[in-house]
C-alpha positions in Angstrom: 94.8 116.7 53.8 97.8 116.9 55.6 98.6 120.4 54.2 95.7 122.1 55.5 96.3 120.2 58.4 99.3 122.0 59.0 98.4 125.5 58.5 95.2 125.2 60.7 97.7 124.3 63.3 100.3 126.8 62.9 98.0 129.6 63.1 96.4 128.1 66.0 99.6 127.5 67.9 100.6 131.0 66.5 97.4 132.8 68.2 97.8 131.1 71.1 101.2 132.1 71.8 100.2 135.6 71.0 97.5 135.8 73.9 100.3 133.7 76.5 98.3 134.9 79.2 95.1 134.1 78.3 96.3 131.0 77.2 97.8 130.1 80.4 95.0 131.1 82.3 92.0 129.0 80.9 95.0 125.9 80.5 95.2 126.0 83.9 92.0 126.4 84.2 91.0 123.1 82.7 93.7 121.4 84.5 92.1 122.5 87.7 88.8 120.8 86.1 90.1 117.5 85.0 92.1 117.4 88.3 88.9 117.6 90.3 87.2 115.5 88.2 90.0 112.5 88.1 91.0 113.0 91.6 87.1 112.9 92.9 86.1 109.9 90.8 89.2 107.8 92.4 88.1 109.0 95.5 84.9 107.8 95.2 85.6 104.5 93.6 88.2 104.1 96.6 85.7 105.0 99.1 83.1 102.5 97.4 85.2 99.6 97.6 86.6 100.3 100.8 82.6 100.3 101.8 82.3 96.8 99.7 85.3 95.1 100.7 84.7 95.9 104.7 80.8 94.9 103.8 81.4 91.9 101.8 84.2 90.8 103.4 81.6 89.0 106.5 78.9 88.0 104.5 78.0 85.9 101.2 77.0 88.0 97.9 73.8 85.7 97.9 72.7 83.8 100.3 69.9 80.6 99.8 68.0 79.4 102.9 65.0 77.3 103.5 61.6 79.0 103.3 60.1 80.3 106.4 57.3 78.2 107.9 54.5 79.6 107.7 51.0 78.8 109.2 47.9 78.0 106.7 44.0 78.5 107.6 42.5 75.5 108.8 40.1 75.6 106.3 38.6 77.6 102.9 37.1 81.3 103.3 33.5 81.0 102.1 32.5 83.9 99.7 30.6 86.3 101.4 31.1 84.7 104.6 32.1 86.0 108.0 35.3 84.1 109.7 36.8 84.6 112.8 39.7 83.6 112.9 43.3 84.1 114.8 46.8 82.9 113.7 49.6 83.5 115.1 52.9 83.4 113.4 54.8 79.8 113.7 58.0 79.7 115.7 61.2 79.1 113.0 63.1 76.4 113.4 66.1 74.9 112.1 65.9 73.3 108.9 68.1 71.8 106.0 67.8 73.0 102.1 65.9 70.7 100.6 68.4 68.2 98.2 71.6 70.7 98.9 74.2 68.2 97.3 72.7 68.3 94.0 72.5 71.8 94.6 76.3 72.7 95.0 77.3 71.8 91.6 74.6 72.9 89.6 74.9 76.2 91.1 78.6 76.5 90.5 77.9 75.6 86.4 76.6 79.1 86.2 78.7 81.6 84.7 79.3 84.9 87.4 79.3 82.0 90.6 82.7 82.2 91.5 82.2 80.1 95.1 79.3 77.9 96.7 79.4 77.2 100.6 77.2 75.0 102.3 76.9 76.0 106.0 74.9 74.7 109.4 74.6 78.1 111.5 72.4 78.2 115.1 72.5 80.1 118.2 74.5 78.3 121.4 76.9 78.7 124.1 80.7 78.3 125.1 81.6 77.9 128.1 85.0 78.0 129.9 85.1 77.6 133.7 82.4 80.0 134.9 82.5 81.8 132.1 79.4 81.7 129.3 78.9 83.3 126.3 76.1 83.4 124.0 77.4 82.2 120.4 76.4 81.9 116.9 77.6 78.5 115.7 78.7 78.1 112.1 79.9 74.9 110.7 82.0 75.0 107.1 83.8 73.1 105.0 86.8 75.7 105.9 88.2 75.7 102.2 85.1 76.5 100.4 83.9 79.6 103.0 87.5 80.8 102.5 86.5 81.6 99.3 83.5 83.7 100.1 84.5 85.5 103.0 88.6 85.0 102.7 88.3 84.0 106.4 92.5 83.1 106.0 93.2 86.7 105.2 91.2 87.5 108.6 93.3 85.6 111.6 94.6 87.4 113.9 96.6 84.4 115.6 96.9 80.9 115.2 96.8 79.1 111.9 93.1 78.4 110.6 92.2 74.7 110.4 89.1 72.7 111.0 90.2 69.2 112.0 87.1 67.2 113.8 87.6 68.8 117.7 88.5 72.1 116.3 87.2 75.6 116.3 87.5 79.0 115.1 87.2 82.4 117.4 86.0 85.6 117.0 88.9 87.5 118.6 86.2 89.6 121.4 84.9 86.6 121.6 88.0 85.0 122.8 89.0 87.9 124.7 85.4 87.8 127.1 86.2 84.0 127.5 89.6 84.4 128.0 91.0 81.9 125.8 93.9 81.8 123.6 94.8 79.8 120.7 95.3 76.0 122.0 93.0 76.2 124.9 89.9 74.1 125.1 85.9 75.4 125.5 82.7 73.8 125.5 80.3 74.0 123.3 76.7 74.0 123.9 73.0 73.7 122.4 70.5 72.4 124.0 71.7 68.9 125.4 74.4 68.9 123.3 77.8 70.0 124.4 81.1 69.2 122.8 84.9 70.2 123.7 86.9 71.8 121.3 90.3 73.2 120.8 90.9 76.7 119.3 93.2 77.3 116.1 92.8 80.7 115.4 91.5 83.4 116.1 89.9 86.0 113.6 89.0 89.7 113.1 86.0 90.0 110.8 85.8 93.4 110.5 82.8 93.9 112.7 83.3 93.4 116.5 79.7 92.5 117.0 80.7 89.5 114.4 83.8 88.7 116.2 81.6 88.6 120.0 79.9 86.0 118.8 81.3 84.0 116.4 82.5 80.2 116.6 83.5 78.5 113.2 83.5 74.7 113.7 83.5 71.4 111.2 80.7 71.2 109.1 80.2 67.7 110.5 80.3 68.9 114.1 77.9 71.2 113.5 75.4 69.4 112.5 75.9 67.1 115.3 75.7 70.2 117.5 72.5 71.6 115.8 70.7 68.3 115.2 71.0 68.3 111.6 73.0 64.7 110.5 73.6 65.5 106.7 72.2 69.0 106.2 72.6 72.6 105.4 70.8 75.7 106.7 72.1 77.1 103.9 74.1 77.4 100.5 76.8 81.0 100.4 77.2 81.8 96.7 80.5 84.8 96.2 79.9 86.4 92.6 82.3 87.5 90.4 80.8 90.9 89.7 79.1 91.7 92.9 76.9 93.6 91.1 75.2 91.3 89.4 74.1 89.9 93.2 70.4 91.1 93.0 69.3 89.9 89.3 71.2 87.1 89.9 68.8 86.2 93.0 65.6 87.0 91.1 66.7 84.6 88.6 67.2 81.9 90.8 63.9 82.6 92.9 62.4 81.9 89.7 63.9 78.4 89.5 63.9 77.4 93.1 61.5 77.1 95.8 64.0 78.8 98.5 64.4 81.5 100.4 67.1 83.8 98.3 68.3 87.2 99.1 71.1 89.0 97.9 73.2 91.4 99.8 71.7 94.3 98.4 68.2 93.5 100.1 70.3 92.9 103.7 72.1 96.0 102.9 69.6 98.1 101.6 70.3 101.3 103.3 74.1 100.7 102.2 73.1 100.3 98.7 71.6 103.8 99.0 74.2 105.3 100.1 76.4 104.1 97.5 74.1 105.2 94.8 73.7 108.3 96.2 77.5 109.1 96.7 77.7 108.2 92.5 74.8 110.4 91.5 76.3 113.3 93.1 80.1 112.3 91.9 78.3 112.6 88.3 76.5 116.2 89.6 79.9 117.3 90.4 82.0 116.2 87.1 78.6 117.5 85.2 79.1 121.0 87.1 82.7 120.9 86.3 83.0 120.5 82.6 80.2 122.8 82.2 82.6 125.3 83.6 85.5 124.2 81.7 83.9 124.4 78.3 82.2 128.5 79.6 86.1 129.0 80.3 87.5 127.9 76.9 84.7 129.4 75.3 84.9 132.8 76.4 88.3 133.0 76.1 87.8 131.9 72.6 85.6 134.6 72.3 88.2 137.7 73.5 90.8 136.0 70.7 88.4 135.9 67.8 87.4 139.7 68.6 91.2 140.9 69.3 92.4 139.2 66.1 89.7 140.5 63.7 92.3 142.3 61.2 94.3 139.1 61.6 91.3 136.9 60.4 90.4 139.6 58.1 93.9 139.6 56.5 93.6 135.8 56.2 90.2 136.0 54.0 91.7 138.3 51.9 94.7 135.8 51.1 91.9 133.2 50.1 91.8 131.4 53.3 88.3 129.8 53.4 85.5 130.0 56.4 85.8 125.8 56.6 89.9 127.2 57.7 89.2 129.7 59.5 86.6 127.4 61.1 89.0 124.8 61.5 91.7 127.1 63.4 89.5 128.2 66.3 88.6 124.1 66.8 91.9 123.1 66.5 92.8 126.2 69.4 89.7 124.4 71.5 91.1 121.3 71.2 95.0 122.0 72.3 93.5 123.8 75.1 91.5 120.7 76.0 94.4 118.3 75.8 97.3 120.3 77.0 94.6 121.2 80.0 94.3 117.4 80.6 97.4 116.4 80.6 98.5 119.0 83.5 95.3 118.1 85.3 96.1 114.0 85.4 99.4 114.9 86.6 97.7 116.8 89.3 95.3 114.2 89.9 98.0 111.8 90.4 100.2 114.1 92.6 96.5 115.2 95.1 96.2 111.0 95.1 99.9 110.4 96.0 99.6 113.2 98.6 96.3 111.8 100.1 97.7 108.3 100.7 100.5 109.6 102.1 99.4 111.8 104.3 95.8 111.7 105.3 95.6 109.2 108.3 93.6 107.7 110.6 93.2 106.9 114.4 95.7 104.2 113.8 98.3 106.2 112.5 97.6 103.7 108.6 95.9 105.4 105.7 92.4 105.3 105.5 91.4 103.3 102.6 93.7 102.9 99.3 92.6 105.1 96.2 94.6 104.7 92.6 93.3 106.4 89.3 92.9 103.8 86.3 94.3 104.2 83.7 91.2 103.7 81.8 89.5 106.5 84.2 92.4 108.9 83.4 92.0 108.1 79.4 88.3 109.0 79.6 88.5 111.9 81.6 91.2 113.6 79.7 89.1 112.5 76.4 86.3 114.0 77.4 87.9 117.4 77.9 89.5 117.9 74.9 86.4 116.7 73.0 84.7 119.6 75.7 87.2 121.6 74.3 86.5 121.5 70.9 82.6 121.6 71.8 83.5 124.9 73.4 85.3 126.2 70.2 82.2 125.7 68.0 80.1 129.4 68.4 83.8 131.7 68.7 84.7 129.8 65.7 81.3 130.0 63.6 81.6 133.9 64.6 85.4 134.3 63.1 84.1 132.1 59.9 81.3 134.4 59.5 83.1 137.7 59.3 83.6 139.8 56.3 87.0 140.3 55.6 86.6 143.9 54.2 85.0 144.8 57.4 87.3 143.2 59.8 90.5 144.7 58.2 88.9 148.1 58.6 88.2 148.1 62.4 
């Protein structure tokens, strides 16, 4: 085996030094390809969890609510009966999960729920001097909605804690009240007000979300809200995000609650992602069609400029399966040697977009790397395009007749 190995390559190797030029050209060629192709997947994979991580980084992967109230007929239609009826919708109001503390745990048992946060959120207002602001009030348990949102990672001064008395601040929100970390606000719904002290003060991501946002005790909000003991709400992080919008049907199949996953809030999002993958795909479709026209026509020129060659090669008793064998072992050189020079390129377009492709605030604009994995697959599937390309030139050189090729 490894003797026919050998001279299938050293012919191969042989012709392609012979046509340097033409070799060159359609390496470089596919290295343009595979760079393209590398360099625009971990563009787009960059782009996409930039997207994500900005997206994700406010909100819960699922989130579980009470259901809506809704309004029921007073009484039963009659079949083939005329009603006339008018309902109008109920007014929503605040309103604990049902049984949320046996909840918590059984939903962290399953297996892709990395984090469960129960949460009291309602509308409100903080006052300072003259100074009012409308508010969306939010009470945690601060180390379990760190873990869904990473709301540590996301203070912009002050240290976050949640002692009873204590709040966290949207940093506009701060800014249009004029408070800074220490000072004291009040707190109001309805009749309900309470002073509080603010710790910290966050950015997250969103300045609409940090306008209105006020992070207090779990405890305190209920107090504030009216709700001793409950949750609006349960915020479940997943480990593969992905897996957000099964996940949700799953569990609207097992409880009677209001579920929704961050696709369905961020539906137009979602979209957009899928679009920007289809035409990534398009592209690196386009691509290697071009790459295996490339190798295959240059393919083609060798097998017709070294027709004595091949013919000279029958007539020692080299068989079609060899002959066969050389122009596929050509294809698939081309195809490796082609992806090898187009990672590097990759790698080098990457490092130069990091490094010098900006934005208003003088940092890069998102973070792109190529995996290894990505880089593995990409130069795989070129030289196996390579050899692909290398089947019809090297059927044609198999199928010639030797006395008739040494003639010409």
């Amino acid at each position: 085996m490894n003797s026919w190995l050998g001279f299938e390559r050293r012919v191969a190797l042989r012709f392609l030094r012979e046509g340097r030029m033409q070799t060159l050209l359609i390496i470089v060629g596919v290295a343009a390809g595979v760079a393209v192709i590398a360099y625009i997947s971990a563009l787009i994979n960059g782009l996409q969890s930039n997207t994500l991580a900005k997206t994700l980084g406010a909100q819960a992967h699922i989130t579980l609510r009470s259901p809506d109230d809704v309004v029921l007929p007073a009484r039963l239609t009659v079949p083939q009966g005329t009603a006339l009826t008018e309902t109008q919708p109920r007014a929503q109001r605040l309103r604990s999960v049902v049984n949320w503390q046996a909840l918590v745990p059984l939903l962290e048992r399953h297996d892709n729920v990395a984090a469960v946060s129960p949460l009291v959120s309602g509308s409100g207002l903080a006052l300072r001097g003259e100074a009012t602001q409308a508010i969306a009030l939010m009470g945690v348990d601060l180390d379990r909605y760190d873990r869904i949102v990473g709301l540590r990672s996301k203070v912009d001064s002050g240290s976050a804690r949640l002692a009873p008395g204590e709040a966290i601040l949207g940093r506009e929100l701060a800014s249009d009240l004029g408070v800074r970390v220490g000072d004291r606000l009040t707190l109001q719904t309805g009749i309900v007000s309470d002073s509080v002290r603010v710790t910290a003060l966050v950015d997250l991501g969103v300045k609409d979300l940090n306008r209105r946002t006020v992070i207090v005790p779990l405890r305190a909000a209920q107090s504030l809200l009216g709700l001793p003991g409950g949750a609006t709400g349960l915020d479940l992080a997943l480990k593969n995000v992905w897996t957000a919008q099964a996940l949700a049907e799953d569990l609207r199949r097992q409880f009677p609650y209001k579920i929704e996953s961050w696709q369905e809030n961020n539906a137009q999002l979602v979209s957009a992602l899928n679009a920007q993958s289809v035409s990534t795909a398009m592209i690196r479709g386009v691509v290697l069609v071009v790459v295996v026209l490339g190798i295959a026509s240059v393919l083609v020129v060798s097998v017709v400029q070294k027709r004595r060659e091949i013919g000279i090669l029958r007539a020692m008793g080299t068989t079609r399966g060899q002959i066969l064998r050389v122009f596929l072992v050509q294809g698939a050189v081309v195809g490796a040697v082609g992806s090898l020079l187009g990672i590097a390129l990759a790698v080098l377009l990457i490092w130069l977009f990091t490094h010098f492709v900006r934005g208003s605030d003088g940092l890069p604009l998102f973070a792109i790397t190529l995996p290894l994995a990505t880089a593995l697959q990409v130069a795989f599937i070129a030289t196996v395009c390579g050899v692909l390309a290398a089947i019809a030139p090297a059927r044609r050189a198999a199928a010639m007749d030797p006395a008739q090729a040494i003639r010409i």
